[in-house]
C-alpha positions, -999 to 999 in steps of 0.1 A, spaced: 0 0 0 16 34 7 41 52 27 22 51 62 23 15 62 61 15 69 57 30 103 34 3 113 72 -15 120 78 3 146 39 12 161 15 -17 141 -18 -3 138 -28 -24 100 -60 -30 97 -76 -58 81 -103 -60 49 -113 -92 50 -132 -110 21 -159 -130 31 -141 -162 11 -160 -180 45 -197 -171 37 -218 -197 30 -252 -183 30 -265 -161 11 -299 -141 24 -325 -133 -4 -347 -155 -15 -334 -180 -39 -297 -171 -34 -288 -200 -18 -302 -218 -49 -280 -198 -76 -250 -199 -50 -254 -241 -50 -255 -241 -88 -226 -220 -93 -203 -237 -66 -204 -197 -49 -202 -196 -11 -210 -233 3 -169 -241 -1 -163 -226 39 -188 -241 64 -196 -222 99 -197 -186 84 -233 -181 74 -241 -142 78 -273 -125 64 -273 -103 37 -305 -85 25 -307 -74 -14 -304 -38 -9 -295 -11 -37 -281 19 -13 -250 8 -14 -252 3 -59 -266 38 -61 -243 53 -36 -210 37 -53 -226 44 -93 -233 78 -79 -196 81 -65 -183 70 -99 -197 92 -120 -222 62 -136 -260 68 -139 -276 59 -118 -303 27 -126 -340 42 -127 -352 55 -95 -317 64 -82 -320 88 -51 -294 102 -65 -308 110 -98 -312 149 -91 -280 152 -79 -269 137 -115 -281 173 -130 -254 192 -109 -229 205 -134 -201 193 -113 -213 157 -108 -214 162 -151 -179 173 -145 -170 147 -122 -187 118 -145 -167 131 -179 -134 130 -164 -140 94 -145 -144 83 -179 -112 98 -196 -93 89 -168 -108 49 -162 -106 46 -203 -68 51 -201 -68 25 -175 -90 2 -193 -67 10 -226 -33 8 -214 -31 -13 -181 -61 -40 -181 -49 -57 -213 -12 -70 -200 -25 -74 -166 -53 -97 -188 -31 -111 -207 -8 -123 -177 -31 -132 -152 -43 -163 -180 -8 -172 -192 4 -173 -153 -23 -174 -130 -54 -194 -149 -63 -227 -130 -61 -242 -96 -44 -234 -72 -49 -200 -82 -88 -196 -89 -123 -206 -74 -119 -199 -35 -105 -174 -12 -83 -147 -21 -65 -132 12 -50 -97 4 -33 -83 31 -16 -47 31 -31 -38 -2 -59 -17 7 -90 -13 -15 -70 -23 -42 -100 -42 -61 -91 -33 -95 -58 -58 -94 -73 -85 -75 -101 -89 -100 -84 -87 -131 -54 -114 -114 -78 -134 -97 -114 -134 -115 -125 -170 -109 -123 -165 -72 -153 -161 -51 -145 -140 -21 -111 -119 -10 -92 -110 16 -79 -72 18 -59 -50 42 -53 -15 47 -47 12 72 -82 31 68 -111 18 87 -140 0 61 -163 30 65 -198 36 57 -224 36 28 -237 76 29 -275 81 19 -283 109 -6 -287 133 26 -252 132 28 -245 150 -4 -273 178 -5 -266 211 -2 -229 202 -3 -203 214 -28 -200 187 -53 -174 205 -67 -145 201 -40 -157 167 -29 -162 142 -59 -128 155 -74 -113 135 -42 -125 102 -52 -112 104 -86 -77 117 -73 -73 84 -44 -83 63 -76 -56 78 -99 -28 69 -77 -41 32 -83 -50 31 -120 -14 50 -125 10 39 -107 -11 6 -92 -11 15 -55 -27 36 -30 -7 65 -12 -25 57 21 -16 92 37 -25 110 3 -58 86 4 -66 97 40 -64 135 31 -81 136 6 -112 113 11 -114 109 50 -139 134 66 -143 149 34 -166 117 12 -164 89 34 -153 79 66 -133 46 54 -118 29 21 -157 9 17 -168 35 -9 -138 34 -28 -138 -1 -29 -173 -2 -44 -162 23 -70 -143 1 -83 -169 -26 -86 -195 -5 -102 -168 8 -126 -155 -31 -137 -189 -38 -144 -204 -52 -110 -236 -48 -95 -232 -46 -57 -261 -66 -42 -260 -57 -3 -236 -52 25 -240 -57 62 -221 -47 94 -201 -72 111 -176 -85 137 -160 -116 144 -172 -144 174 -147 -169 195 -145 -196 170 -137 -169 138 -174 -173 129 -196 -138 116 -218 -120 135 -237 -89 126 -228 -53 146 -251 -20 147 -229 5 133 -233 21 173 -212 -12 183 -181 4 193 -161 -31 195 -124 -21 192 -115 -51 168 -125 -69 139 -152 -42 130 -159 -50 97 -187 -46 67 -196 -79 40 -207 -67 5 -222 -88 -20 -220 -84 -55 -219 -102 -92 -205 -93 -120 -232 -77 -150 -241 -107 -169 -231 -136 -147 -252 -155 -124 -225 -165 -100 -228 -141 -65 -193 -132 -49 -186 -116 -14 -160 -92 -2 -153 -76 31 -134 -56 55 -123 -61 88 -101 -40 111 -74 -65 131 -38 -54 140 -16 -80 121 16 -71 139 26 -101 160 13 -79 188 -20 -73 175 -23 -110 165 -17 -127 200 -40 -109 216 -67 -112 189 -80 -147 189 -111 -145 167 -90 -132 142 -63 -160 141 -92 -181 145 -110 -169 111 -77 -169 92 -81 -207 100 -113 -208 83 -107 -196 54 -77 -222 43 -68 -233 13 -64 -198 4 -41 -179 -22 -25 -149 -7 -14 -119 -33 14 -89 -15 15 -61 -38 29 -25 -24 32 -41 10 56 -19 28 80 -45 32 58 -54 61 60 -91 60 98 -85 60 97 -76 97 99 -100 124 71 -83 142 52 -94 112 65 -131 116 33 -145 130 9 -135 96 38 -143 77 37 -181 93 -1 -181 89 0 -172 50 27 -202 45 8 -228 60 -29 -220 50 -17 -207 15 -17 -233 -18 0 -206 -40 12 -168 -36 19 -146 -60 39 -111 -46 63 -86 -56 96 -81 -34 79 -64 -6 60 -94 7 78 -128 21 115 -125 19 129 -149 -6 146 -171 16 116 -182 36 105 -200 5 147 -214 -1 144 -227 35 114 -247 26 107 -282 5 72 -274 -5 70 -249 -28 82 -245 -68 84 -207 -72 86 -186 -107 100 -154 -109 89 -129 -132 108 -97 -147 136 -77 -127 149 -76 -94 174 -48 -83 165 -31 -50 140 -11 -31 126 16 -44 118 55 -33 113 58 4 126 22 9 156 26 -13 178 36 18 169 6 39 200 -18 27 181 -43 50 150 -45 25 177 -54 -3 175 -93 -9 206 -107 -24 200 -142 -25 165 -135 -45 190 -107 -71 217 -136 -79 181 -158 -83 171 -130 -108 200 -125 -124 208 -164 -128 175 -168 -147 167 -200 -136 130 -200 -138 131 -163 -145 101 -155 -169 94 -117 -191 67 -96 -170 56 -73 -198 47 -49 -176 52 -21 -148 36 -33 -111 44 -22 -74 64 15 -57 86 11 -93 54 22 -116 79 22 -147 108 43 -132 124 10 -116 122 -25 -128 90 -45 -114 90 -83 -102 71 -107 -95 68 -141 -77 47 -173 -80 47 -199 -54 25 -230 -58 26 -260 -32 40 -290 -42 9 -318 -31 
């Protein structure tokens, strides 16, 4: 993610966005039905949680990213406001470029490299990327439900009330500014993120995520408020509940077209080693929702650190393959180990920007790796805190059965 995660080192305060890989139930009438013929959300038993069809949160996020609203959006008159015009022409421009110049490789990669089992069908676990939905569902589209992390807590869906009578002029320009430093150079800038949308749109990174739904082609379903029990299991929260851990919101949503129902959500859970042995619903969950894949993109170098040893362990026992750039697990932890066959893709040289002074972070045994090119495969394109002023890498570990 972006530059505030590196201080989590030293005082850990991640938060986790958890995908609801676990839910097996699905709440409106006949969703149970479509989920069992589409083999959605009955793959993780013990983690039924309700969700009611509800459109607030479709017409808050369409409204957010500059879409039309669907007939009988209460957001419709809002839609006349020459600013939300504005907004809406240069969301376009700016999500077309994307769409033009970044989804094709990623595409194109994702089924040359990442098509088939391990890597498709279940749970994705994200940690330290944020609402980073955009990557996740162009390298992982076959997978049901996903796991994301971030430093922001989930936030709220905001009713039309929110946005009357307000400026729309100063406030939707924030959204599309937080989503630029994604489309462009593929991560968030958590502190730029939090000035710019905290306290001003939203009061979390849920609204962002949904943008990205809407704006990929998704209808988003419902969502409900929710928390964590003893034995890692879902249980739904007012939004009063001020429960200092694992507050978290489940969306629901398909993709335009398909018939198959998918689930996302975010939790907040302190993954430093501190955070974790004192949070046993969590580690409790994170048991539940195995065989996972786990993705690290922009992570800080976080998983680097031995107070992050104890996610770290948890990823390479409940994972069957991870895919990461440099700043997730250390090469070596995968050397030390018989069960994995890793693939490296493009160029490995060191850290880069605010990292680039911490000799540390540099890993020499995966450079001579790079550089022998055993196993060393073309990327094709830029990915990571290089965004095409350093070289970008990749990783691919599968488990041997």
């Amino acid at each position: 993610m972006g530059r505030v995660f590196a201080a989590a080192i030293l005082a850990p305060c991640a938060l986790l966005l958890i995908s609801t890989a676990a839910c097996n139930q699905h709440s409106a009438k006949g969703s149970q039905d479509t989920a069992a013929q589409n083999g959605n959300g009955g793959d993780t038993p013990g983690l039924p949680v309700e969700i009611k069809l509800s459109r607030g949160a479709d017409d808050f996020a369409r409204f957010l990213a500059g879409l039309p609203g669907k007939a009988g959006s209460p957001f419709a008159k809002l839609e006349e406001d020459a600013a939300w015009q504005a907004h809406s022409k240069a969301f376009a421009t700016e999500w077309s470029r994307f769409d033009e110049n970044r989804v094709p490789v990623l595409r194109a990669f994702q089924k040359k490299e990442l098509n088939g089992e391990p890597n498709n069908g279940g749970t994705l676990f994200y940690p330290f990327g944020g609402p980073d939905f955009v990557t996740a569902n162009l390298f992982f589209p076959e997978n049901r439900n996903y796991v994301f992390v971030g430093l922001e807590p989930a936030g709220t869906v905001k009713p039309v009330e929110a946005f009357e009578g307000r400026n729309l002029g100063t406030t939707l320009p924030l959204m599309r500014a937080t989503l630029n430093d994604l489309l462009r150079r593929s991560f968030f800038i958590t502190d730029s993120m939090a000035r710019q949308v905290r306290g001003q749109i939203t009061d979390g990174l849920l609204p962002l995520m949904l943008v990205q739904m809407v704006r990929t082609g998704h209808t988003i379903r419902g969502h409900a408020y929710v928390t964590i029990d003893a034995q890692g299991h879902y249980q739904l929260r007012k939004l009063s509940d001020d429960t200092p851990r694992n507050r978290g919101v489940i969306v629901e949503y398909q993709r335009d077209g398909s018939d198959q129902i998918k689930r996302i959500a975010y939790f907040s859970a302190n993954l430093h080693n501190s955070g974790m042995s004192t949070n046993p619903e969590f580690v409790a969950y994170l048991g539940n929702l195995k065989p996972m894949v786990t993705f690290f993109k922009s992570a800080s170098y976080l998983p680097h650190s031995d107070g992050f040893s104890r996610i770290r362990e948890e990823v390479m026992n409940n994972s069957n393959a991870i895919a990461q750039d440099d700043t997730g697990i250390p090469f070596r932890f995968f050397q030390a180990r018989s069960d994995w066959d890793v693939t490296l893709y493009g160029k490995y040289s060191q850290p880069y920007g605010s990292f680039r002074n911490r000799k540390s972070l540099t890993q020499q045994d995966l450079k001579v790796a790079f550089d022998r090119g055993d196993k060393v495969r073309d990327l094709g394109f830029y990915i990571g805190y290089g965004y095409g002023r350093a070289p970008s890498n990749l990783l691919v570990a599968r488990r041997r059965s």
